[in-house]
C-alpha positions, 0 to 999 in steps of 0.5 A, a space after each residue: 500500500 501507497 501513499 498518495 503523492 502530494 501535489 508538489 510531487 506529481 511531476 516528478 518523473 522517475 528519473 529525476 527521482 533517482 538522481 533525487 536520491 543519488 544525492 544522498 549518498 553524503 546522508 548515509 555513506 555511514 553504513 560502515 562495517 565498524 563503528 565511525 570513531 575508528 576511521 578516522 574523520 570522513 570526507 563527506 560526513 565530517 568528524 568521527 562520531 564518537 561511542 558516547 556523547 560529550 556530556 553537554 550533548 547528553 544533557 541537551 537531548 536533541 529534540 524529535 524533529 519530525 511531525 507525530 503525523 506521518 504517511 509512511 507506507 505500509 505493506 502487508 506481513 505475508 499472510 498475517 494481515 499485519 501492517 508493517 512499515 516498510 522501512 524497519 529500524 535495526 537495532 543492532 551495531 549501528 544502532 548501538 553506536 548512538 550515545 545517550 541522549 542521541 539512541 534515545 531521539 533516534 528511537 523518538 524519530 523512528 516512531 514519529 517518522 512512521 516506522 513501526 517495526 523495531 528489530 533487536 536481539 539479545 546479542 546486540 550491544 553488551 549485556 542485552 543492552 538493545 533490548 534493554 534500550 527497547 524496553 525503557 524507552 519504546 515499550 515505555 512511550 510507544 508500546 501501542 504503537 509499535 511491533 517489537 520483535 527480537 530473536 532466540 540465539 539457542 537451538 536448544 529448547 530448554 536453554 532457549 526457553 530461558 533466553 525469551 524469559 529474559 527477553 520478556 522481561 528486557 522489552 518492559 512486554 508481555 507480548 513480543 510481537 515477533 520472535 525469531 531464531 537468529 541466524 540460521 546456517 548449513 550447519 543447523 540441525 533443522 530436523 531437531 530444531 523442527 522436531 517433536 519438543 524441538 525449539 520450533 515447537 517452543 515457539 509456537 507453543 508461545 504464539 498459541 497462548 498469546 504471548 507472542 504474535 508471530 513467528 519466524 527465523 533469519 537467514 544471512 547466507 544459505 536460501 537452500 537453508 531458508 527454503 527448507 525452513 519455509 517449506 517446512 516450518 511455515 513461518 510467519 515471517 522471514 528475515 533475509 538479506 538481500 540487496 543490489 549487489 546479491 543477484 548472480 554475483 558470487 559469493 553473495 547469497 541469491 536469495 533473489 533468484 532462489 528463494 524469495 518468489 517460493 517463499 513469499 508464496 507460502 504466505 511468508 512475511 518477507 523483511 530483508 536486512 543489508 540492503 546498504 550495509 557496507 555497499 552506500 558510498 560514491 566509488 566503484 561498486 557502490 551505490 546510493 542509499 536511494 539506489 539500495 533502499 528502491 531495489 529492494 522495495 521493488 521487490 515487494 518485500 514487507 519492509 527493509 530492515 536498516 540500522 543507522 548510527 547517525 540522526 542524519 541517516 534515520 531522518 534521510 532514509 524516512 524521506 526516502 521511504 516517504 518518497 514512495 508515492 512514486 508508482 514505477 519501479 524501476 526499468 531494465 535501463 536503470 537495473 542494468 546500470 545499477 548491475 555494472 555498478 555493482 559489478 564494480 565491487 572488488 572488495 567484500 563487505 563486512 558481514 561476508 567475511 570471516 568471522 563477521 557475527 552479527 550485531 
């Protein structure tokens, strides 16, 4: 579902607005695979953002800038009938990067900007602290407003069982609105995790009774796994990262060609993640956020899930999303020339090297 485009829009043709977003590769260039404090000062953005905020910007709390009135674009949840913001907020190591005071009015921005999907993990941030964050400041201010959704990190029953204890109590919920087995691999024994007293029954043992809504799992690099899964399982969700450079390009994950149609098929809610993560920037091989954030909302898929440690990223991205009252996707021209830009690539990003965890 669409917005209607405003009058000011109406003769914006579609060219322009992709020349519209290629303009702001200098808003979002930040989606590194390390925290900026460690790189140094950044040509387009400026200083290093630092982990924690000087005390006056603390004391100072930015203040939301954004209408309580938003239209934000909704889609539907696969087969749940869920409306979901198509833009989702991360809350994983982009987000943990924020300060205090500033993780705060991201929060405050999100909310007031349309979003209404919040991801976080017990694994993100040191001692549980993204949910943590969640649960003080979202569940506390905007609990009616909002969809929580964390992950399960065990595949063992018993163990996992205690982990969405305490993510009940680290999210100030009674009900969590999505839960998800948290990235899995090849090396997952899906026959046990799908099993009688299996982690799988677990999970929707707790949708029956009510204390969570909606069900599913990540997966980041296998689609045979997240095809198996989905055919067997029948999720109502599935987080799986898809992007630009992913289609056809090894060794980027294709979950585009073999696995995203199948899925959606059974009725599963699809929400992508790393759609820019490591690939925004102005060189060779990389693309603008616009780019990225268009090629995957031209797939239909529910909603993108982007982290972002900066203001300045959060509030250019919900301009993006607003600016979906455009209608067209994009055509084989422009796919084609974000394909040989992609093909420009040399390098891999942060999260298909080794050793790259999650969060």
């Amino acid at each position: 579902m669409r917005k209607k485009i405003p009058a000011k829009d109406k003769n914006l043709d579609r060219r322009s607005f992709l020349a519209t977003l290629g303009a702001g590769v200098a808003g979002c260039l930040s989606f590194s695979c390390s925290p900026r404090e460690n790189h140094g000062t950044d040509p387009l953005l400026g200083p290093p953002l630092q982990g924690t905020d000087p005390p006056a910007a603390a004391a100072t709390r930015r203040q939301p800038a954004l209408s309580s009135t938003s239209d934000m674009p909704m889609r539907i949840l696969g087969d749940t009938g869920q409306e979901v913001s198509i833009l989702a907020f991360g809350g994983g190591s982009r987000f943990m990067v924020l300060g205090e005071g500033n993780w705060q009015a991201a929060l405050d921005n999100a909310v007031l900007g349309g979003i209404n999907l919040f991801d976080t993990a017990p694994s993100y941030g040191d001692d549980q602290e993204s949910e943590k964050r969640f649960g003080r400041h979202l569940s506390e201010n905007y609990r009616d407003r909002i969809l929580l959704s964390t992950k399960v990190e065990s595949r063992d029953p018993a163990i996992a069982a205690a982990e969405i204890e305490q993510s009940f109590e680290n999210l100030h919920t009674e009900v969590i609105d999505l839960l998800q087995i948290h990235g899995l691999e090849p090396t997952d024994n899906l026959d046990w995790i799908l099993g009688e007293n299996g982690l799988w029954e677990l999970m929707t043992r707790l949708k029956e009774e009510g204390r969570v809504r909606f069900i599913g799992a990540s997966v980041m690099y296998s689609p045979e796994v997240a095809l198996r899964f989905a055919g067997q399982a029948r999720p109502d969700v599935m987080l799986l990262a898809i992007n630009a450079f992913s289609k056809g390009f090894t060794p980027y994950p294709d979950f585009e060609d073999s696995a995203l149609q199948e899925i959606r098929g059974l009725g599963v809610g699809v929400l992508t993640m790393k759609a820019m993560r490591d690939l925004v920037g102005t060189g060779s091989g990389r693309l603008s956020a616009g780019q990225l954030l268009q090629y995957n909302w031209d797939l239909d898929v529910s909603t993108v899930l982007v982290g972002h440690e900066r203001l300045s990223e959060l509030d250019f991205n919900l301009e993006l999303a607003g600016a979906q009252e455009i209608p067209t996707a994009l055509d084989p021209e422009e796919l084609a020339w974000i394909r040989r830009r992609a093909q420009g690539r040399k390098d891999l990003p942060c999260w298909l090297q080794p050793g790259y965890v999650d969060g």
